[in-house]
C-alpha positions as CSV (number, residue, x, y, z in Angstrom):
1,X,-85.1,128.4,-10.1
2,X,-85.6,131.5,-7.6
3,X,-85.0,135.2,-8.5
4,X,-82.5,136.8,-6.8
5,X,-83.4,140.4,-6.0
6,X,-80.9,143.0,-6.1
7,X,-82.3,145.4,-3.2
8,X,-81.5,149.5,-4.2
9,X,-82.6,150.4,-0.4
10,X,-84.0,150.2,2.6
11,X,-87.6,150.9,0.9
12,X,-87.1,147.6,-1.4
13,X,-86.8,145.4,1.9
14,X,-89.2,147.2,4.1
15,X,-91.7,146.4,1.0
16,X,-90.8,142.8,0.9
17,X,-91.3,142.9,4.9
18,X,-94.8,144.7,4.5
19,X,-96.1,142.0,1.8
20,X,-94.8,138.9,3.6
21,X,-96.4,140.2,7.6
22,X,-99.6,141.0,5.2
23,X,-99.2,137.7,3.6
24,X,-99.6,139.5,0.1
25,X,-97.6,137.2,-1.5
26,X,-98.8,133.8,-2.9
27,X,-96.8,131.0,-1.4
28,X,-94.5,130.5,-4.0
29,X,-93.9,134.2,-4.3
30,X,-92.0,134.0,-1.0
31,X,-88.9,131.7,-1.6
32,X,-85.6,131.8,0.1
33,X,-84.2,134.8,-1.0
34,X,-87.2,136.9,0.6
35,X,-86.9,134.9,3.6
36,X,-83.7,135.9,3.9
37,X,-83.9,139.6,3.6
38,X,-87.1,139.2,5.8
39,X,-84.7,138.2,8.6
40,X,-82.1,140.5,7.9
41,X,-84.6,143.0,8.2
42,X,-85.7,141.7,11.5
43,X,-82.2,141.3,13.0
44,X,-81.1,144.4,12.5
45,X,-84.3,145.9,13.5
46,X,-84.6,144.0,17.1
47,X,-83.0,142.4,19.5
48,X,-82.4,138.8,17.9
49,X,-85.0,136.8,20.3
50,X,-87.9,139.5,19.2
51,X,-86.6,138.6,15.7
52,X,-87.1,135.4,16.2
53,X,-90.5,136.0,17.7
54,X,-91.2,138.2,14.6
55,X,-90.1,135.5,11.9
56,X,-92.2,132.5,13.6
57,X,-95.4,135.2,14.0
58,X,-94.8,135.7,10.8
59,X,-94.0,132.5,8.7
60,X,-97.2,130.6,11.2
61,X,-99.5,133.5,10.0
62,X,-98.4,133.2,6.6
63,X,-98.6,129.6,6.2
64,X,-102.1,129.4,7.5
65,X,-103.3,131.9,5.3
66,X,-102.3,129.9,2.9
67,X,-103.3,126.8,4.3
68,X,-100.1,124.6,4.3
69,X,-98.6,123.3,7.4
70,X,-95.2,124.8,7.0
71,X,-93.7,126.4,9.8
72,X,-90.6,124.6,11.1
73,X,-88.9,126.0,14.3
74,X,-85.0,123.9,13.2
75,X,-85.4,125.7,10.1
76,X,-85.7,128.8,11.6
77,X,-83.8,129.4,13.9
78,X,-81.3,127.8,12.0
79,X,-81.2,130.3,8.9
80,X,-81.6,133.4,11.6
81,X,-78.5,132.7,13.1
82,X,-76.7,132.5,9.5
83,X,-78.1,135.3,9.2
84,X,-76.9,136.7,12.2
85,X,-73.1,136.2,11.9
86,X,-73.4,136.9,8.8
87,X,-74.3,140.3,9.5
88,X,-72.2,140.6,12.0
89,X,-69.1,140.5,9.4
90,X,-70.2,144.2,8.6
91,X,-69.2,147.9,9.8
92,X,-72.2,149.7,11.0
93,X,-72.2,152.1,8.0
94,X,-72.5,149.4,5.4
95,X,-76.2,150.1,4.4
96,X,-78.7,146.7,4.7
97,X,-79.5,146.6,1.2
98,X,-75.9,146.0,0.6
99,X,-75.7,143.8,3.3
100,X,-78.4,141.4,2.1
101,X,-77.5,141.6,-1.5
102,X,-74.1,140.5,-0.5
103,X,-76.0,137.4,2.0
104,X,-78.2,136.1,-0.5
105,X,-74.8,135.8,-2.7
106,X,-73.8,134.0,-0.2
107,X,-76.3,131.8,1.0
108,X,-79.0,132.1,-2.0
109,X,-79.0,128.3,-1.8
110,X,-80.9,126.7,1.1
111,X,-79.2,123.4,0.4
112,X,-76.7,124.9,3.1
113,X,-78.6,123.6,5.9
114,X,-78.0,119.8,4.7
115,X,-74.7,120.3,5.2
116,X,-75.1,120.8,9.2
117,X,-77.6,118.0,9.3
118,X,-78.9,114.6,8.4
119,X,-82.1,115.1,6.2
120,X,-84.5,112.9,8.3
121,X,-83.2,114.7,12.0
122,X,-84.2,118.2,10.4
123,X,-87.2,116.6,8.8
124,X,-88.5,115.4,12.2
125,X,-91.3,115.9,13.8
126,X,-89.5,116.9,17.0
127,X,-87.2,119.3,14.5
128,X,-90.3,121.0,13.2
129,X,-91.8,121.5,16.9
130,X,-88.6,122.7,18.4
131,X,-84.8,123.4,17.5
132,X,-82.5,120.3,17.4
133,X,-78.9,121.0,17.4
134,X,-76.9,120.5,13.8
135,X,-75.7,116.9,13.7
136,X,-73.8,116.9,11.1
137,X,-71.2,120.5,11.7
138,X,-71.3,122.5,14.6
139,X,-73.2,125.8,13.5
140,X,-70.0,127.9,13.9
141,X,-68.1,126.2,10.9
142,X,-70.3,128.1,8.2
């Protein structure tokens, strides 16, 4: 079982940012839940293809640091654009502690994404090279 952080403020997820892009934490110190806010922060710090650019850099410098071959592009790009709407669902004044506190209620579960595909199209080769479109439900029924 994952903790579930409860961010106070921006400081709590820039720190999480800082220790994942310095690859600070051990490998099983960044589960879901940090992904997510990692991408939150990204989004709604740049334009969403520099975020994704951001998040790949990232997750491939992280995972060879610590030497596992992790980095799957369908995984992604898929969780950046739940992300993404999901963000999108808020006024501008919300703050993005809030925000992501509320998404990882949400979405905590990373289950969701085998509900928009087959497990052995997302476990593909091909899927972990490139994005492959949800087979399962179109992306905009989340």
């Amino acid at each position: 079982m994952t903790t579930l952080p409860l961010y106070r403020s921006l400081a709590d997820i820039e720190e999480v940012v800082r220790k994942f892009e310095t690859c600070e934490y051990e490998k099983q110190e960044f589960y879901h839940s940090r992904h997510l806010a990692v991408a939150a922060w990204y989004l709604s710090s740049f334009p969403a293809e520099l975020a994704l650019e951001k998040m790949r850099a990232g997750l491939l410098r992280f995972t060879e640091h610590h030497s596992v071959k992790g980095y799957h592009e369908t995984i992604t790009r898929f969780w950046l654009l739940v992300v993404q709407d999901f963000l999108r669902t808020f006024p501008e004044d919300v703050c993005l502690a809030e925000k992501i506190n509320q998404l990882i209620g949400q979405y905590g579960d990373k289950n969701l994404l085998f509900e928009f595909y087959d497990r052995e199209r997302v476990m593909s080769d091909e899927a972990r090279r490139t994005w492959v479109e949800p087979d399962r439900k179109h992306f905009r029924n989340l």
